[in-house]
N, C-alpha and C positions, 0 to 999 in steps of 0.2 A: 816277564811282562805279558798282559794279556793281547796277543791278537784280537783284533777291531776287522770281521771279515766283510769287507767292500764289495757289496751285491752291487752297486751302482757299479763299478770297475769291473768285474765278473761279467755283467752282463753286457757291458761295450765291448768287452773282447770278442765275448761268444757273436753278439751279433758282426763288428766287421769280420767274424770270419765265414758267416753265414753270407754274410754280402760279396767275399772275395769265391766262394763257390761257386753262388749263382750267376758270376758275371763270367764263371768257365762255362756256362749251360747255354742250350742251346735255342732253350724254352725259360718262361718265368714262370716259376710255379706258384700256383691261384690258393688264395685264402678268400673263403665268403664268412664273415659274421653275419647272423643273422639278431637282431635288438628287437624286444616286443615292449613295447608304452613308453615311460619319459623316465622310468628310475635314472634320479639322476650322475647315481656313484658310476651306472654301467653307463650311461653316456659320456663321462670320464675318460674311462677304462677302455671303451670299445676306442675314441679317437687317439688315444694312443696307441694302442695296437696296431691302428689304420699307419701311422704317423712311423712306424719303428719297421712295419712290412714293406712301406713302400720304400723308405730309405733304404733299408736291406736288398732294395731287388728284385720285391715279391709282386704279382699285381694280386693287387687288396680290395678289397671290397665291401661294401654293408648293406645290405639289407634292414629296411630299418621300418616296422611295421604298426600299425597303431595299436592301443590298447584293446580296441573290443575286436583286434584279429582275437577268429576260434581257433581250437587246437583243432581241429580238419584246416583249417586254410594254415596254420602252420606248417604242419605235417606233409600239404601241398607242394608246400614251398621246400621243405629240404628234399622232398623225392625230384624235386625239377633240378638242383643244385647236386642229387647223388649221380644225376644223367645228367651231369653238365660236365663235355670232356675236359673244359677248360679250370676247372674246379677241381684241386688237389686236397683241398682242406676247408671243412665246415666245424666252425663254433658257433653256438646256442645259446647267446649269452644268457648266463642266469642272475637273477631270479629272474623269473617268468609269472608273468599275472596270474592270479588266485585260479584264473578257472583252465589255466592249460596246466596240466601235467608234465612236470619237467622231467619224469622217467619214462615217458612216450615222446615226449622231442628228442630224448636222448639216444632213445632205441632205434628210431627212427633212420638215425647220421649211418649212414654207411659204415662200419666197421673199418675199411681203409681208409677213409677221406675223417676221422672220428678224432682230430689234431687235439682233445680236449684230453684223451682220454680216460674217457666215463661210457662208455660204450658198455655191455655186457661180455662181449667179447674179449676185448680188448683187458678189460677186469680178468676173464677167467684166463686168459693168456700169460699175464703179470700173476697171477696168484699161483700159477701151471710152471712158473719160469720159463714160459716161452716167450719168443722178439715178438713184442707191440707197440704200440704206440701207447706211451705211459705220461697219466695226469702231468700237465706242468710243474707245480709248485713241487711235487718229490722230485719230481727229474733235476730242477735247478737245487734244491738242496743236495742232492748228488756231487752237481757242480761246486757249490762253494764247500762241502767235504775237502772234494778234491785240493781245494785251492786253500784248504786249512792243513791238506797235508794228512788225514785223519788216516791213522793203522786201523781199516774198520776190519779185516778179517779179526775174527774172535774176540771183539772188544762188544761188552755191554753197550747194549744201542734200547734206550727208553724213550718210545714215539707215544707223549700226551695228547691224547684225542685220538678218536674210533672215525670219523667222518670216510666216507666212498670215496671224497675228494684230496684228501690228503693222507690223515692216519692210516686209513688201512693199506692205501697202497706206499707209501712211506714206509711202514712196515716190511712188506714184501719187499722192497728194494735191499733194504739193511739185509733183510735174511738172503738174500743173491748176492749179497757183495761179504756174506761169511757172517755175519755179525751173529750175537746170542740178543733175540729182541725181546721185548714186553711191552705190549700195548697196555698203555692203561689208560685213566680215567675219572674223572670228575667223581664217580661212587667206588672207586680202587680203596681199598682196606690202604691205610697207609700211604699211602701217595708220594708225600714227602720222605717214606723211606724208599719205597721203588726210584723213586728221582736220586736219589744219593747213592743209588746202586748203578751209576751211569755214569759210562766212559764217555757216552753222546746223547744228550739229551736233547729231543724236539719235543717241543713245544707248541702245539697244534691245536686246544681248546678252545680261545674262542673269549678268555676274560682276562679283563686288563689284568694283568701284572701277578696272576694268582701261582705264578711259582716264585716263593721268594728264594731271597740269597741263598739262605742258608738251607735249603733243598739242592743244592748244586756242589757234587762231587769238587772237589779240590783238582785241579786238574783236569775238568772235565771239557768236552766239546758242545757246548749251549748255539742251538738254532732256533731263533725265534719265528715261528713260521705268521704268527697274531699280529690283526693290523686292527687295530681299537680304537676307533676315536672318542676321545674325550670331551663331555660336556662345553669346554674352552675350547676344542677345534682341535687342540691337539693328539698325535697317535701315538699310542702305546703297544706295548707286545705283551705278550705273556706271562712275560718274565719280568721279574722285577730288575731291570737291568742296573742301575746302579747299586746294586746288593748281589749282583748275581759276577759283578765285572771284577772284582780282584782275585772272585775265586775260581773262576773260570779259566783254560789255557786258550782258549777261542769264543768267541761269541760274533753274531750278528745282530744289530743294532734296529731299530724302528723307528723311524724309517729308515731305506738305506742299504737295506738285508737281504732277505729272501724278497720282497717283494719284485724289485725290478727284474729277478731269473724268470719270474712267469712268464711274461711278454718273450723272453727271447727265447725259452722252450719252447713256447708256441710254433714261434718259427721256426725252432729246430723239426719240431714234429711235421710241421707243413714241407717243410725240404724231405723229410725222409719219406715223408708217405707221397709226393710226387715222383722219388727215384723209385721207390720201391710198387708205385704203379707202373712204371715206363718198364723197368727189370723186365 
């Protein structure tokens, strides 16, 4: 029978345990997002975040700036937030209006305080196998691995999609924890053969449902990392999940899955990059 892996339960654990840390501390350690205009998916996204740090513990913060801020008065703002002692972790929520550049707000974040990890640094640290502070959404897919139980040393690990945000360092992660990877790709010769050559498949592109069923190893470990809304309001993933679910030994669901790890990586990385500044 296929495991159905409970991001939502995964990610209540991680955070009350991120909350039973911070109430051993002696300090609360500080998250700033920073929000630029009214996109209104990141105004969403940012109050929960707000909503999940504070319960946990954290003192949270937003910054929340109008549209026609420039990228100097952005750029302003996080060099005051990278000299703010009380300031363990800055995210930049993206997207960012047309005329800031979101790989100079990015470059910008302090490499320690860089909780997103999307930093340069922090990139060539993860790609180097050395300890950083690593993107959310791979790190929680790590997590629900774990919590599938997955033998990733030497097991076929197939990560769909190339993005800074996810695929590439998705990738790196599976090649640190032993795995034989293959990135591929929307233009990959074959596609749905490389998918069938997978012990773990993620699924990181970006279009509803465009890995169907029968691209899915017998056996295999499917993680949906796609959040797609549909014309009707509703979300879909990547995967064609009702084609993909009896052949599957694990899969995560959309909603329900990967999504809710991000939020509580976040604050795993804001806890570790406040110990690891105090260190």
């Amino acid at each position: 029978m296929t495991q159905i892996i409970d991001g939502k339960a995964v990610a209540a654990r991680l955070r009350s345990s991120l909350a039973a840390r911070i109430a051993q501390l002696s300090f609360k350690p500080g998250l700033a997002v920073v929000r630029v205009g009214e996109d209104p998916a990141s105004g969403v996204y940012v109050r929960n975040k707000d909503r999940a740090a504070s319960e946990a513990g954290f003192a949270s913060r937003t910054i929340h700036l109008p549209e026609s801020t420039t990228e100097a008065e952005l750029l302003a703002q996080i060099a005051a937030l990278n000299a703010d002692p009380g300031v363990d972790g800055i995210l930049v929520q993206l997207p960012l209006p047309k005329h800031i550049r979101s790989e100079a707000a990015i470059a910008a974040v302090d490499p320690a305080k860089d909780v997103d990890g999307f930093h340069p640094v922090n990139a060539g640290k993860l790609a180097s196998g050395l300890p950083g502070l690593v993107p959310c959404t791979p790190r929680g897919v790590m997590h629900l691995l774990a919590e599938a139980k997955a033998k990733l040393s030497g097991a076929r690990a197939v990560v769909v999609g190339r993005s800074q945000i996810v695929g590439r360092p998705m990738a790196q992660l599976l090649l640190g924890a032993d795995c034989t990877v293959t990135i591929a790709h929307s233009r990959t010769a074959d596609l749905p053969g490389e998918c069938r050559r997978a012990d773990i498949l993620v699924a990181a592109v970006g279009r509803p449902e465009m890995i169907r069923g029968d691209w899915v190893r017998e056996g295999a470990m499917v993680i949906d990392v796609g959040i797609n809304r549909m014309p009707d309001g509703k979300l879909k993933g990547d995967v064609a999940y009702e084609e993909a679910l009896p052949r599957a030994a694990a899969i995560t669901p959309v909603p329900g899955g990967v999504g809710p790890m991000t939020i509580a990586c976040l604050l795993e990385n804001t806890l570790e990059a406040a110990l690891a500044r105090r260190a």
